[in-house]
C-alpha positions as CSV (number, residue, x, y, z in Angstrom):
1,X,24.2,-10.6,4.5
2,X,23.3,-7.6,2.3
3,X,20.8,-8.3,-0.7
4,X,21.4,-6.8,-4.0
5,X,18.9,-5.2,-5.7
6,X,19.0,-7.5,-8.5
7,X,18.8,-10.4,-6.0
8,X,15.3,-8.7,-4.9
9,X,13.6,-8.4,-8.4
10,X,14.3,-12.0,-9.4
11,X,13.0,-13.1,-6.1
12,X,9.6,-10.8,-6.5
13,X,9.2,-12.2,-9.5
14,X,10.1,-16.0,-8.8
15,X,7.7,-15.9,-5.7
16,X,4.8,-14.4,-7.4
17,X,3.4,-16.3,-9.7
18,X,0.2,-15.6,-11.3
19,X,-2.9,-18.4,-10.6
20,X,-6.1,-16.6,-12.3
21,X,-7.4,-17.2,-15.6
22,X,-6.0,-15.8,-18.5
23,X,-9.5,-14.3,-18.7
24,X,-8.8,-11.5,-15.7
25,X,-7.1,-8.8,-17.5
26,X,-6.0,-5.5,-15.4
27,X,-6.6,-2.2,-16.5
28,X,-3.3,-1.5,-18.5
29,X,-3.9,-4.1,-20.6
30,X,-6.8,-2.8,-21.9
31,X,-5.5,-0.3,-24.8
32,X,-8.9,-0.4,-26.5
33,X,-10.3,1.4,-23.3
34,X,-7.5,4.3,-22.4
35,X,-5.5,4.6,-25.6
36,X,-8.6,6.9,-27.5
37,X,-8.6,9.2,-23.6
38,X,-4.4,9.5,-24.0
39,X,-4.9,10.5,-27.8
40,X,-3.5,14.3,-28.5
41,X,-2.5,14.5,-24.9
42,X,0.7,15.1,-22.7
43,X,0.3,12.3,-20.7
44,X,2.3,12.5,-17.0
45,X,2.7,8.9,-15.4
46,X,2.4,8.1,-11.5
47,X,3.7,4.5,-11.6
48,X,6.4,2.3,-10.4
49,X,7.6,-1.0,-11.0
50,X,4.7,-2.8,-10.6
51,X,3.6,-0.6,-13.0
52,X,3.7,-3.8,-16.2
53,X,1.8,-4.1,-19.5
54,X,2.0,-7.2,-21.2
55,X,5.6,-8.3,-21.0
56,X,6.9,-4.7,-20.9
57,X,6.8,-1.4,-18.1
58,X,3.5,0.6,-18.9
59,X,6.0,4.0,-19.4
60,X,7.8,1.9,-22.7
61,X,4.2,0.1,-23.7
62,X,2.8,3.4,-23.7
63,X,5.5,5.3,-25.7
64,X,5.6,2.4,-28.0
65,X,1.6,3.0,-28.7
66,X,3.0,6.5,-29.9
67,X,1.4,8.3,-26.4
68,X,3.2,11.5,-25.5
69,X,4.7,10.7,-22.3
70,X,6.0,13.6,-20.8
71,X,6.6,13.0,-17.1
72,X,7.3,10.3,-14.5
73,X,5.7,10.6,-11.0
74,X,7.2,8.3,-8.7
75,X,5.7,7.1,-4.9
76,X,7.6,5.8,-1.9
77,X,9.8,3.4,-2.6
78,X,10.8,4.9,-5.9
79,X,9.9,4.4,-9.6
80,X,11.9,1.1,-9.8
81,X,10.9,0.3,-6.3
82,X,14.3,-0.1,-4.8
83,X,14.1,2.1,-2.2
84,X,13.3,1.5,1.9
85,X,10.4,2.2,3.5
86,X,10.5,6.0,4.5
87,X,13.4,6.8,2.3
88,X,13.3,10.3,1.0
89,X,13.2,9.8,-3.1
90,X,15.1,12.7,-5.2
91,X,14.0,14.2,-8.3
92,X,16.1,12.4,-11.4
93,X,15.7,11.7,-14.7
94,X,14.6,7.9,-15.8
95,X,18.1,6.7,-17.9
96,X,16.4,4.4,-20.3
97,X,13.6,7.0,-21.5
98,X,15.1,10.7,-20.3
99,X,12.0,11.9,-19.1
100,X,11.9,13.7,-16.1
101,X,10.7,11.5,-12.7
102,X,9.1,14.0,-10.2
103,X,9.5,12.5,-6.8
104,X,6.4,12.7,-4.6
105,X,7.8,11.0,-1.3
106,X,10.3,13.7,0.0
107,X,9.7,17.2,0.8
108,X,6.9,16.9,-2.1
109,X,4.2,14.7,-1.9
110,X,1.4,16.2,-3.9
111,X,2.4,17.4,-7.5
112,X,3.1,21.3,-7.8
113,X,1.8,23.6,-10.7
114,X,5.4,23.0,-12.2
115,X,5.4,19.6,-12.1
116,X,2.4,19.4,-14.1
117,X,3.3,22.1,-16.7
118,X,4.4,19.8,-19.3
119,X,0.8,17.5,-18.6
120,X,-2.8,17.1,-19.9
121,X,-3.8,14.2,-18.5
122,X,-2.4,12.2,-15.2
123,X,-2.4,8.0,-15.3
124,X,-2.2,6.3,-11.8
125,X,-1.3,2.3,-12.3
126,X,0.4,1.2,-9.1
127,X,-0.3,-1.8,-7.3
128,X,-1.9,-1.7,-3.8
129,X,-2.7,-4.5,-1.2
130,X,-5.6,-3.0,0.2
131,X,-4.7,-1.2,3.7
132,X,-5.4,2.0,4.5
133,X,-2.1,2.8,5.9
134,X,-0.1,1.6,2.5
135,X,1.1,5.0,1.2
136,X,0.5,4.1,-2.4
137,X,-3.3,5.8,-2.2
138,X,-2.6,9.0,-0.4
139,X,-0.1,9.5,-3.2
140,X,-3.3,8.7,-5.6
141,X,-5.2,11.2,-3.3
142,X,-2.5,14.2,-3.5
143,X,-2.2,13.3,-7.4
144,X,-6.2,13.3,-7.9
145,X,-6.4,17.1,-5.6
146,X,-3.2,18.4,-7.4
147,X,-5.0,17.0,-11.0
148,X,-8.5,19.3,-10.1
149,X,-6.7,22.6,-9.3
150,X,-4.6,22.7,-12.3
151,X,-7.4,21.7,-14.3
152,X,-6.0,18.5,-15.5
153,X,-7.8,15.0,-15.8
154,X,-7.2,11.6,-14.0
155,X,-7.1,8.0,-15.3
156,X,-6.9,5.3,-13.0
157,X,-5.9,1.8,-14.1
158,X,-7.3,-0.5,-11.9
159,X,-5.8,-3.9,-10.4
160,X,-7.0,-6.3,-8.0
161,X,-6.6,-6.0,-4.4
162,X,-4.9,-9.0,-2.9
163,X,-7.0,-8.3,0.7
164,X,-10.5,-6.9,-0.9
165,X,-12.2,-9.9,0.8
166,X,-11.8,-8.2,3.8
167,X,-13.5,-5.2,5.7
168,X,-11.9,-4.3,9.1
169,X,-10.6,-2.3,11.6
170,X,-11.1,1.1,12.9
171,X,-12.0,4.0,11.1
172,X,-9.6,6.8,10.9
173,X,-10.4,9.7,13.0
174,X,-10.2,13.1,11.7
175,X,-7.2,13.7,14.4
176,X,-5.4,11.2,12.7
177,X,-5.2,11.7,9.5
178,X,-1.8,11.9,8.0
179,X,0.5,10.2,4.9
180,X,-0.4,7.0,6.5
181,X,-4.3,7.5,6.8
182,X,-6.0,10.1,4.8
183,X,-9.3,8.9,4.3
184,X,-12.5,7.8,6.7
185,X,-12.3,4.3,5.8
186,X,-11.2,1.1,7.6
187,X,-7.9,-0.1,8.3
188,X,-9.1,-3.0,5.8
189,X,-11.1,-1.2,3.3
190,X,-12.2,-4.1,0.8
191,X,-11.7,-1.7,-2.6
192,X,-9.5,-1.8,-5.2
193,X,-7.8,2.1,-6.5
194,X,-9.9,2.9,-8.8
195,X,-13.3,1.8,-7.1
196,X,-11.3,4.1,-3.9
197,X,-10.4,6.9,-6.2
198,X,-14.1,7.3,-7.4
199,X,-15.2,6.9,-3.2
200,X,-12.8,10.0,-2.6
201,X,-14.4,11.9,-5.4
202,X,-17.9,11.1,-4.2
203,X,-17.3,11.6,-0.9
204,X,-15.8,15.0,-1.6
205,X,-12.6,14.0,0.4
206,X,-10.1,16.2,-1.4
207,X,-9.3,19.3,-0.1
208,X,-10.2,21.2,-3.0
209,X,-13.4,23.1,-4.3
210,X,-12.4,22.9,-8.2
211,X,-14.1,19.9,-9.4
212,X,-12.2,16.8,-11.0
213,X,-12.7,14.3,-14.4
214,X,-11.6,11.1,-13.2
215,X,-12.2,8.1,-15.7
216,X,-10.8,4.9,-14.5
217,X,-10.4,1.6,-16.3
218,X,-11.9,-1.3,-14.6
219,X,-10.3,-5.2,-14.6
220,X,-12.0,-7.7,-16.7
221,X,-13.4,-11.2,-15.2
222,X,-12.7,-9.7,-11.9
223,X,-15.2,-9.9,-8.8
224,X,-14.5,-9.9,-5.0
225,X,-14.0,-13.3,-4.5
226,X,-11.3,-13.6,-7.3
227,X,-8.3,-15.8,-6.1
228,X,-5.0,-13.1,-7.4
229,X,-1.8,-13.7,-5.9
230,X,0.9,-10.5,-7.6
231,X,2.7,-10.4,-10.4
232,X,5.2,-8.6,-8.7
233,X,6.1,-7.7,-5.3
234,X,4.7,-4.3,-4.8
235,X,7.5,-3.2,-2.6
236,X,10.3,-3.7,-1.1
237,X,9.4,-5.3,2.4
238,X,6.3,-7.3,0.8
239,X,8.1,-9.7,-1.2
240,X,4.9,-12.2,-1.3
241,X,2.0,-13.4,-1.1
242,X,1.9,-14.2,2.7
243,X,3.5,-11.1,3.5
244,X,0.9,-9.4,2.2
245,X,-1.7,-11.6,4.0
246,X,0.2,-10.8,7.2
247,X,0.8,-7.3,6.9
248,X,-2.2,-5.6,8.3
249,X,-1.8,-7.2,11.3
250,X,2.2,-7.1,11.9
251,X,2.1,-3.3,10.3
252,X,0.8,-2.6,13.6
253,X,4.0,-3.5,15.5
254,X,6.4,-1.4,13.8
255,X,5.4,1.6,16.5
256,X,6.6,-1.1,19.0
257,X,9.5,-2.8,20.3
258,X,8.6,-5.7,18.4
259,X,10.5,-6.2,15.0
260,X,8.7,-7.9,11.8
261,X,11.4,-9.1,10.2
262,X,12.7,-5.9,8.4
263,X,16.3,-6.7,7.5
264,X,15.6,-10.2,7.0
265,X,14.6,-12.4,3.6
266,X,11.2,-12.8,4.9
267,X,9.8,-9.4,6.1
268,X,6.4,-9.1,7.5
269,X,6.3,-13.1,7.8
270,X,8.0,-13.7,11.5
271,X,7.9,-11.7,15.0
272,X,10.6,-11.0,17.8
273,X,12.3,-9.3,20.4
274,X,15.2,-10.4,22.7
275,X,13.8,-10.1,25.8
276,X,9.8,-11.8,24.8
277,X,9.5,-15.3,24.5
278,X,6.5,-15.4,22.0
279,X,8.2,-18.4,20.0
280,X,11.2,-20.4,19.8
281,X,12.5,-19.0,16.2
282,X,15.4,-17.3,16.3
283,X,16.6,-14.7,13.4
284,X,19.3,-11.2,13.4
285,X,17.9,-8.5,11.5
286,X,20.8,-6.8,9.1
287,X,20.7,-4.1,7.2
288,X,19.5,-4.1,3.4
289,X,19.9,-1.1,1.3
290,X,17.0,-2.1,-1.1
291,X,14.9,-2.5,1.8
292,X,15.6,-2.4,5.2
293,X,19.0,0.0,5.5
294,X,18.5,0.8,9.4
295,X,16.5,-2.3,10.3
296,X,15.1,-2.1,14.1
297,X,16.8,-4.3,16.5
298,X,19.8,-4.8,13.7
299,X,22.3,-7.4,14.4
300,X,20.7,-8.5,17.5
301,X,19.5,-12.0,17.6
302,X,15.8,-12.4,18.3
303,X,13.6,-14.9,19.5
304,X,10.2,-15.6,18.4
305,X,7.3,-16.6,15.8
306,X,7.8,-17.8,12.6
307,X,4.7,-17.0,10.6
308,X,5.5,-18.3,6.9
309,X,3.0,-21.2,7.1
310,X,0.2,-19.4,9.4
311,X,-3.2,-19.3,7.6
312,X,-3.9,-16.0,9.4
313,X,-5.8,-13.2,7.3
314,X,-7.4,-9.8,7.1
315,X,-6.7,-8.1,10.5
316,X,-5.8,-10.2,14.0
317,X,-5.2,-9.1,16.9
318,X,-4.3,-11.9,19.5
319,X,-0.4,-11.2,18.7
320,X,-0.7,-7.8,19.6
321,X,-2.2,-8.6,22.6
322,X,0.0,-11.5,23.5
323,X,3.1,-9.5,23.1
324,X,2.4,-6.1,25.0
325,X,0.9,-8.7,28.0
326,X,4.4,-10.5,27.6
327,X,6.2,-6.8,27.3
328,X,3.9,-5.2,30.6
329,X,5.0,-8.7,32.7
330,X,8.8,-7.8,31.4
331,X,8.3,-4.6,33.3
332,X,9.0,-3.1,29.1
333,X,7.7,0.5,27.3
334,X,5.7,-2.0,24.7
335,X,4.9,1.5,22.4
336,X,8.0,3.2,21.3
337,X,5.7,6.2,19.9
338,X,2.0,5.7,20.9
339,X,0.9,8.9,18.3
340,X,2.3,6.8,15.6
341,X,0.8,3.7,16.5
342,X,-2.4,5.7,16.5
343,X,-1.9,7.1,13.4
344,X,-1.7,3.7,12.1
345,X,-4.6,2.2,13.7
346,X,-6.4,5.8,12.9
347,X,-7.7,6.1,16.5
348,X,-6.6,6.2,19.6
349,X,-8.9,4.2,21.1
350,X,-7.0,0.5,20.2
351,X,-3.8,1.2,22.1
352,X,-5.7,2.2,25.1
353,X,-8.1,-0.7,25.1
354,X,-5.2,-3.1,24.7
355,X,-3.7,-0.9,27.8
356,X,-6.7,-1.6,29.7
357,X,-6.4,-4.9,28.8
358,X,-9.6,-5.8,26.5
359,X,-9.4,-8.8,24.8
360,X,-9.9,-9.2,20.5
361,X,-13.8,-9.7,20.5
362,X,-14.1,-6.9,22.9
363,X,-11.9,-4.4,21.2
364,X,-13.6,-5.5,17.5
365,X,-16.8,-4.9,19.0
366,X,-16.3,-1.0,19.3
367,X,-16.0,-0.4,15.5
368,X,-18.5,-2.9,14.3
369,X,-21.3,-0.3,13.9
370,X,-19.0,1.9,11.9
371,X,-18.0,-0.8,9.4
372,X,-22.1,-1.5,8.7
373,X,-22.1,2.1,8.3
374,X,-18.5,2.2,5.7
375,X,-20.7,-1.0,3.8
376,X,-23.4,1.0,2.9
377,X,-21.2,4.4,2.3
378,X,-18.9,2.8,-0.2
379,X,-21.9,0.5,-2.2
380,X,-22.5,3.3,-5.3
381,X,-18.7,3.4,-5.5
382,X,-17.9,-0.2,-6.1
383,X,-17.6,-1.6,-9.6
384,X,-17.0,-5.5,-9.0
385,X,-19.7,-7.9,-8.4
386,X,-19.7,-8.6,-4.1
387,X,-19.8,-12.6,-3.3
388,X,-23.3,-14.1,-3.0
């Protein structure tokens, strides 16, 4: 059965519910900090719908505060969210404000001189979960690169990372780098934006000369080990808090024959095909305009794992394994595009040590010197206190 988008939002916002202090206080609720940077300037706006301050979306709290908002940038999934994962996004105007919303997943990804005409100063508030392959920071990337060659500055408003405990995963290789995996870092990086966005400047990772003035406003009452479960579900096929826990190990099946639940009401949160026998659950994916329009596998009837109560976190690999062992016995193509899959993992060496048949603690062990190394890289970068 088809979900409206209305059925969506009240779920995201049913199913998230908010169990930190009062005390932690993201970045665009901090007026005091930003509002004296926005004063005088043409402000352009790279949010979305997890884009909130106070009770109110940061584009209307900001235009109440009198701020000259004078463009809309919007990431995948749209400036209300509502669209599918990959779904081209069109250039439109927003209908409550009029202001122009630039799309930057489509044929664009990185603003254009144009774009940024009517702008002084570009804000980046979107939420992200922390994994290197969520598009939301190679948007911030383009946005940061386009911001330094058309001489305008960046303000990043920071919000936790639901993941940051965790630092994992292979580091993307040069040869990978694409939308999905622009930076040197981990899989699991352990950052929040704005502690990334100031890595990327440091590390000189944009593909400019022209230097960049990037100010970002930090949370308050916010260190690494700061229990944050969203808001708001920061896209369409994350609707909650254990889909997020789950996702950078199930993101690595969607290069597989393997569905994740995509066209079902809990996406990211069970496993299955219909020729493995990895559980006993059975669910049909169906399509899902809002977020999962050509679902893989749709309206067939899979068997498998249902994760929604597994304590599982950071990255795992023992499903991976289980299920191309299960697929290689089936006499089955397990990887429906191997260069994607690497592109996701940011190497190619996973996929072929799972081909040769390596187990987890075997495969882990080949990028544990780099993560000691990314530790040590990202320390001058970081602006929350690390557990004791």
């Amino acid at each position: 059965m088809c979900k409206s988008l209305y059925h969506w939002l009240l779920i995201s916002w049913l199913v998230f519910l908010p169990t930190t202090s009062d005390a932690l206080t993201v970045g665009a609720e901090r007026p005091d900090a930003y509002l004296p940077l926005l004063k005088d300037k043409r402000v352009g706006l790279v949010v979305n719908h997890s884009s909130r301050a106070f009770d109110q979306h940061l584009v209307d709290y900001l235009i109440a505060q009198d701020v000259k908002v004078t463009a809309i940038f919007a990431p995948e999934h749209g400036f209300r969210g509502n669209r599918g994962a990959g779904e081209a996004i069109a250039n439109e105007h927003d209908v409550k404000t009029g202001l122009p919303i630039h799309s930057l997943y489509g044929k664009t990804r990185k603003p254009t001189a144009a774009m940024l005409a009517n702008v002084d100063t570009l804000v980046f508030d979107i939420q992200d979960v922390g994994v290197r392959f969520y598009t939301y920071i190679s948007t911030m990337h383009y946005v940061m690169e386009a911001a330094a060659e058309n001489d305008k500055s960046v303000i990043v408003f920071d919000r936790p990372n639901p993941n940051i405990a965790h630092i994992d995963g292979p580091l993307l290789e040069p040869e990978q780098q694409s939308f999905v995996g622009m930076h040197p870092i981990p899989l699991l990086h352990g950052m929040t934006v704005a502690e990334l966005a100031q890595m990327i400047v440091g590390e000189k990772w944009l593909d400019t000369q022209a230097s960049i003035t990037l100010h970002t406003i930090p949370i308050l009452a916010y260190s690494r080990n700061t229990a944050y479960n969203l808001p708001i579900a920061p896209s369409p096929n994350l609707p909650n808090a254990q889909s997020i826990q789950l996702y950078p190990s199930l993101c690595l099946f969607e290069p597989t024959i393997m569905s994740i639940g995509r066209g079902t009401d809990f996406p990211f949160q069970v496993l299955g095909h219909d020729h493995l026998q990895l559980g006993s659950f059975r669910f049909t994916p169906q399509s899902m305009p809002a977020s999962a329009p050509y679902p893989k596998l749709q309206g067939v009837e899979l068997t498998g794992l249902d994760l929604r109560n597994d304590t599982r976190s950071g990255l795992t690999l023992d499903l991976l394994l289980t299920a191309y062992q299960q697929a290689v016995t089936s006499e089955l193509e397990f990887f429906t595009s191997p260069s994607f899959f690497d592109k996701l993992a940011g190497t190619k060496a996973l996929r072929e040590a799972i081909i040769a048949g390596q187990n987890e603690t075997q495969i882990k062990a080949m990028w544990h010197a780099d993560l000691s190394a990314f530790k040590q890289q990202r320390q001058p970068y970081l602006i929350y206190q690390e557990p004791h």
